[in-house]
Each structure stands twice: as structure tokens, then as C-alpha cells.
OpenMM code with the backbone's topology and positions (N, CA, C; nanometers):
from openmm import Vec3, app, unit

residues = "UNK UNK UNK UNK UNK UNK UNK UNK UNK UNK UNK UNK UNK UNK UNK UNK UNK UNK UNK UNK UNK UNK UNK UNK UNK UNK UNK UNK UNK UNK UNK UNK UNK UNK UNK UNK UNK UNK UNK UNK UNK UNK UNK UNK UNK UNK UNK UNK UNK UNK UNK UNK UNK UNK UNK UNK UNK UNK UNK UNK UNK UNK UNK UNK UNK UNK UNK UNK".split()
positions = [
    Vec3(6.4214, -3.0480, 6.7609),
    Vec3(6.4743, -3.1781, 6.7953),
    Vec3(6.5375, -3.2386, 6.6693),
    Vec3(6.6687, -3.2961, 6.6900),
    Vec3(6.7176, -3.3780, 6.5703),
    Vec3(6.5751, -3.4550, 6.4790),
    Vec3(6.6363, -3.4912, 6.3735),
    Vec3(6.5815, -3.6480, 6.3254),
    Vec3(6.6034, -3.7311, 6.3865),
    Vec3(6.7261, -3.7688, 6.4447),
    Vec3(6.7913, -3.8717, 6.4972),
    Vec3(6.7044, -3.8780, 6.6195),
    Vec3(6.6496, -3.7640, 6.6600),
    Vec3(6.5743, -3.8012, 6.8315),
    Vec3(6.4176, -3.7452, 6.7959),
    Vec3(6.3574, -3.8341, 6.9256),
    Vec3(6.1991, -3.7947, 6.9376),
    Vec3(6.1770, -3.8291, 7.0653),
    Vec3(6.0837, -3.8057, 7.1096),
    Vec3(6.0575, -3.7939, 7.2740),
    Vec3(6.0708, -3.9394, 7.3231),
    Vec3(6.1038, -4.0639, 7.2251),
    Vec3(6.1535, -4.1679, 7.2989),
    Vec3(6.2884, -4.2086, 7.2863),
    Vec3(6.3498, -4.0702, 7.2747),
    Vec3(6.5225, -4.0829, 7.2773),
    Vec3(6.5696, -4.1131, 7.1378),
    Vec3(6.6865, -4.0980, 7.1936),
    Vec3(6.7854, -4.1200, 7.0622),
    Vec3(6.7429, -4.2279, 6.9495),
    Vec3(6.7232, -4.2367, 6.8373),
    Vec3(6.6614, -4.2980, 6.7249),
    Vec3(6.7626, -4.4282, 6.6893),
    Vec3(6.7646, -4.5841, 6.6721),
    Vec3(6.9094, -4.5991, 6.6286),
    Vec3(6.8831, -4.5805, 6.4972),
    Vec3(7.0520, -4.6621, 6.4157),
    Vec3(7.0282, -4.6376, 6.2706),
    Vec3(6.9621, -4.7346, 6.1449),
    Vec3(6.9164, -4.6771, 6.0833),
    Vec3(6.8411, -4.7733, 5.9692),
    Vec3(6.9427, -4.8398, 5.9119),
    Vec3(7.0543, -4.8055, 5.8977),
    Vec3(7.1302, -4.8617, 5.7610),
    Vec3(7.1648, -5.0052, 5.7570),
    Vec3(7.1521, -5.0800, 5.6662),
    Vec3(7.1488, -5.2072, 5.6867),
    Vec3(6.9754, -5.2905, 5.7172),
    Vec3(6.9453, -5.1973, 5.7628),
    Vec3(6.8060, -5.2889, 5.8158),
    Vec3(6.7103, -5.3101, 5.7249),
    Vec3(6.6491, -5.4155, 5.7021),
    Vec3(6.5145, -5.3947, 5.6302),
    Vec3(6.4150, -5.3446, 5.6438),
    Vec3(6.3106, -5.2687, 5.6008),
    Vec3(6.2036, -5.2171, 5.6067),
    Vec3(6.1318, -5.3383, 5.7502),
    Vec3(6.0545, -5.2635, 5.8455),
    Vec3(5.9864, -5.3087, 5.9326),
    Vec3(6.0188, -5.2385, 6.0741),
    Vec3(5.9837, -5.3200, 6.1853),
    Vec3(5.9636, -5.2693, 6.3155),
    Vec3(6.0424, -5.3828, 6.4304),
    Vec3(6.1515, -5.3210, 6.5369),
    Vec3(6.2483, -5.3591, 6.5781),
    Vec3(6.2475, -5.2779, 6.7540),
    Vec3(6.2581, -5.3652, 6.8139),
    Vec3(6.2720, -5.3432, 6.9585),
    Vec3(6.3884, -5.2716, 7.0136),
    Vec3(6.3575, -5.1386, 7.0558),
    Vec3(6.4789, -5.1098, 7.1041),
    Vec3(6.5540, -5.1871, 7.2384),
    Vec3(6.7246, -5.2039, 7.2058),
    Vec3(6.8017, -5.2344, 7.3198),
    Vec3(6.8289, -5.2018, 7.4133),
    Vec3(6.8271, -5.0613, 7.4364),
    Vec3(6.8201, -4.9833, 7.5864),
    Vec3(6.7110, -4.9266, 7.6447),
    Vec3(6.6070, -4.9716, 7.5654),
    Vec3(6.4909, -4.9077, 7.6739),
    Vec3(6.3854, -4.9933, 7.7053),
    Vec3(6.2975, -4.9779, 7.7699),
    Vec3(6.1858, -5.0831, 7.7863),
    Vec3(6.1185, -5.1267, 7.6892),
    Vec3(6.0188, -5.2307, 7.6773),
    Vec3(5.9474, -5.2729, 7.6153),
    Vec3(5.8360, -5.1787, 7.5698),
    Vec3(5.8236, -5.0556, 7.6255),
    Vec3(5.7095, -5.0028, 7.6468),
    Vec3(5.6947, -4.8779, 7.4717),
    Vec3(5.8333, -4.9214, 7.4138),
    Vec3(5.8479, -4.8857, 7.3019),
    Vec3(5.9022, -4.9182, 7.1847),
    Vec3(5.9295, -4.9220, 7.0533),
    Vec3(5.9784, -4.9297, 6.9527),
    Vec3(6.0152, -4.8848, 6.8558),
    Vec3(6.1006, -4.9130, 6.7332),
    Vec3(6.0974, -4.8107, 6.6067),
    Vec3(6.0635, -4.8526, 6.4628),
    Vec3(6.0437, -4.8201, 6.4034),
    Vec3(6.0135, -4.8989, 6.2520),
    Vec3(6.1663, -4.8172, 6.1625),
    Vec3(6.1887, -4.9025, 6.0875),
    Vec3(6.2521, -4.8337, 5.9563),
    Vec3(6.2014, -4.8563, 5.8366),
    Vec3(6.2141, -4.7518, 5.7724),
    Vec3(6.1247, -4.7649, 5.6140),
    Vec3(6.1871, -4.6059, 5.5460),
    Vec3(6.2718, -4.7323, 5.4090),
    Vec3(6.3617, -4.6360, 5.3044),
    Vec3(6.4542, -4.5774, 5.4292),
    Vec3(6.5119, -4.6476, 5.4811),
    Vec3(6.6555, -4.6273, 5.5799),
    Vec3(6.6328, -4.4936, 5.7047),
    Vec3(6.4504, -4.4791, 5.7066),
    Vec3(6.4590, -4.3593, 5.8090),
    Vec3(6.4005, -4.4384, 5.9467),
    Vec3(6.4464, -4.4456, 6.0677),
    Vec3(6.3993, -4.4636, 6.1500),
    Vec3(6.2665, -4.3426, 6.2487),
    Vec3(6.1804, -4.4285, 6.2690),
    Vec3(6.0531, -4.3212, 6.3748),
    Vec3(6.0638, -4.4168, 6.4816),
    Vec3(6.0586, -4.3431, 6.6175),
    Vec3(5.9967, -4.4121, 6.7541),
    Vec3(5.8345, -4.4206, 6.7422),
    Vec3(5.8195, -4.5127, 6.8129),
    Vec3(5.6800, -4.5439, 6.8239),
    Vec3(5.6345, -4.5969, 7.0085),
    Vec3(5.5775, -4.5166, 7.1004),
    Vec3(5.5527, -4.5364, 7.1768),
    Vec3(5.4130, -4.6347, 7.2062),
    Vec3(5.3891, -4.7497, 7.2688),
    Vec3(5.3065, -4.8154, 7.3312),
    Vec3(5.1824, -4.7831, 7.4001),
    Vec3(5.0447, -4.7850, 7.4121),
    Vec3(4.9561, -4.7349, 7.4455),
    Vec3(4.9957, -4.7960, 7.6175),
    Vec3(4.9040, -4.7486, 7.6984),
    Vec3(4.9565, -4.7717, 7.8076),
    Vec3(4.8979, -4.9501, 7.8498),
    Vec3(4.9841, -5.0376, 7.9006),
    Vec3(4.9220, -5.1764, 7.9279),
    Vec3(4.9476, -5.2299, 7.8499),
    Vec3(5.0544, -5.1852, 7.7127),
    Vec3(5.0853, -5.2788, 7.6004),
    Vec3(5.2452, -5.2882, 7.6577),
    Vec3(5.2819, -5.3538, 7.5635),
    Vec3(5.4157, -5.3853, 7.5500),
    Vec3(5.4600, -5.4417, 7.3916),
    Vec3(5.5971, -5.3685, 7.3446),
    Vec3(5.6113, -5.4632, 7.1825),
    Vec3(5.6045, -5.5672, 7.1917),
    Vec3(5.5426, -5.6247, 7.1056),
    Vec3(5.5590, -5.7815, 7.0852),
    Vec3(5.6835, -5.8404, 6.9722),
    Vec3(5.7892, -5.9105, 7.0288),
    Vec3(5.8581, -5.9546, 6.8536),
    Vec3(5.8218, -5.9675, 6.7342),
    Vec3(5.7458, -6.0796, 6.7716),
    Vec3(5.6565, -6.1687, 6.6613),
    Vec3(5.5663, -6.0441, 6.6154),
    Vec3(5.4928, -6.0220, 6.6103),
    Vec3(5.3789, -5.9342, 6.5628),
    Vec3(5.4211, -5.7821, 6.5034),
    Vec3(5.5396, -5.7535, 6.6007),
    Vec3(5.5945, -5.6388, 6.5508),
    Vec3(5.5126, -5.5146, 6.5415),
    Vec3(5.4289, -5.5387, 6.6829),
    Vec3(5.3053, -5.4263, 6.7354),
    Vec3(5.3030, -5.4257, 6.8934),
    Vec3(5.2490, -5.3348, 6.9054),
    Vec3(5.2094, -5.3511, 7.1230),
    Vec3(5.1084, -5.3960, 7.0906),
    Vec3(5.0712, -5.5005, 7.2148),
    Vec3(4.9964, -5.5468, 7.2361),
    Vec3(4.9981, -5.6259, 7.3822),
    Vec3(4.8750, -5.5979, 7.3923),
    Vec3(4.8556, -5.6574, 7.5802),
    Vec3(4.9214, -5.8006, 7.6030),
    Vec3(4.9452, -5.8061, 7.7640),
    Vec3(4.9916, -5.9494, 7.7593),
    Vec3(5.1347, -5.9865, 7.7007),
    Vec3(5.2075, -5.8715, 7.6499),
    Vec3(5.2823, -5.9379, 7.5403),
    Vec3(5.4295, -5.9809, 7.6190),
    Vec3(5.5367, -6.1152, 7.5908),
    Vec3(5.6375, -6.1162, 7.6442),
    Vec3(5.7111, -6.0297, 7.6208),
    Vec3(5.7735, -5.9492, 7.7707),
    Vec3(5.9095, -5.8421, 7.7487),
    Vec3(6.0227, -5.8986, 7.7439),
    Vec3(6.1107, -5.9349, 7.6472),
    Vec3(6.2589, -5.9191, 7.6606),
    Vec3(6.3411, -5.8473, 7.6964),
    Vec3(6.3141, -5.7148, 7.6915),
    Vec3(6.4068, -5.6065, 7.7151),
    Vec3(6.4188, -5.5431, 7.8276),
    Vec3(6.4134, -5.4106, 7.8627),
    Vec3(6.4317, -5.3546, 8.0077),
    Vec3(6.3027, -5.3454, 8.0234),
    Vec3(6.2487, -5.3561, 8.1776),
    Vec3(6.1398, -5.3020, 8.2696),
    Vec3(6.1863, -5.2269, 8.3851),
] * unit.nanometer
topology = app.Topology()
chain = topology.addChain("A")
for resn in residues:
    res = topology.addResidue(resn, chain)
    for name in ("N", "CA", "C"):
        topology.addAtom(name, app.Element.getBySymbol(name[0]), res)
């Protein structure tokens, strides 16, 4: 599998971003990615979580902005 991909799809890109953790735009809430030193990782949600903005973690309860 690329770098660019992991089993929660296509990775976007770090460049520009600061170190931390960022909601992806095309997919559900039910996942996210961090960047750190310009590499992006997916990070999938335990089941019953959702990312949270603010916290910049899953966590239960949490408001979805994105797709469901």
C-alpha cells in the first residue's frame, strides 16, 4: 500500500499543516489523521466514538460535522 494510503483511504497532505490531528473532509466522522514532521497517518475511531474538533480525539457523544 502507498504511504499516501491506509485502510482509511487516501491520506491528505501534510504540507503546510501544523503538527496535530484534523478531520477528514470526505469521510465520516468515524475517522481522522494526525500530521507530525509533514507525514500524515489515518487513525480510525473505536466503535461508538466519533472525532471530536476540540479535543482532537474520538470520543463518545461527540458532535459530527462531517459525513454520516
Amino acid at each position: 500500500m502507498p504511504a499516501s494510503e491506509n485502510s482509511n483511504g487516501l491520506l491528505p497532505s501534510c504540507i503546510g499543516k501544523a503538527d496535530g490531528s484534523y478531520q477528514f473532509h470526505d469521510r465520516p466522522c468515524d475517522a481522522y489523521f494526525t500530521c507530525k514532521n509533514g507525514t500524515a497517518r489515518g487513525i480510525k475511531c473505536h466503535q461508538g466514538e466519533l472525532f471530536d474538533v476540540k479535543t482532537g480525539t474520538c470520543v463518545r457523544d461527540a458532535h459530527c460535522t462531517g459525513l454520516v
